[in-house]
Phi, psi and omega in degrees: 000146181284130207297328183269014193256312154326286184297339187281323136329265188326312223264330195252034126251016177051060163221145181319155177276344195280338177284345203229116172248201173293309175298001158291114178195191191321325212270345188226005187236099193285338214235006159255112200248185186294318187290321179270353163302323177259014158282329190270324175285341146283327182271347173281255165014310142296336186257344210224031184005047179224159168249126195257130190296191186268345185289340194287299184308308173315283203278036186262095212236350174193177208292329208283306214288341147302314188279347165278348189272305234269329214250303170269030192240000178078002162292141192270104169256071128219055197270000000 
């Protein structure tokens, strides 16, 4: 996983970066409620200069699936 798409999880779920894999998201990041999903979801937007609709957001169920919205919209997460 790319180190800045990582650190940016960890720091707004207040979790070790060493905890979080493609497969990590609400069901398993205890500390992801809805107010910080969309805290992660402005800042992803921001770092990655895209907008993610809203059908993107509802379905968004683990990290791979943020690095796949992330990957066809041309953003480099390995910046």
């Amino acid at each position: 996983m790319s180190n800045s798409l990582l650190d940016i999880v960890a720091n707004i779920m207040e979790v070790e970066a060493s905890q979080i894999d493609d497969d990590s998201g609400p069901e398993t990041i205890e500390s992801w409620d809805s107010f910080r999903g969309l805290i992660l979801f402005e800042e992803l937007e921001s770092k990655f200069n895209v907008k993610f609709t809203l059908n993107e957001l509802l379905n968004v169920k683990k990290i791979k699936d943020i690095k796949n919205i992330l990957s066809v919209r041309g953003a480099s997460l390995y910046e």
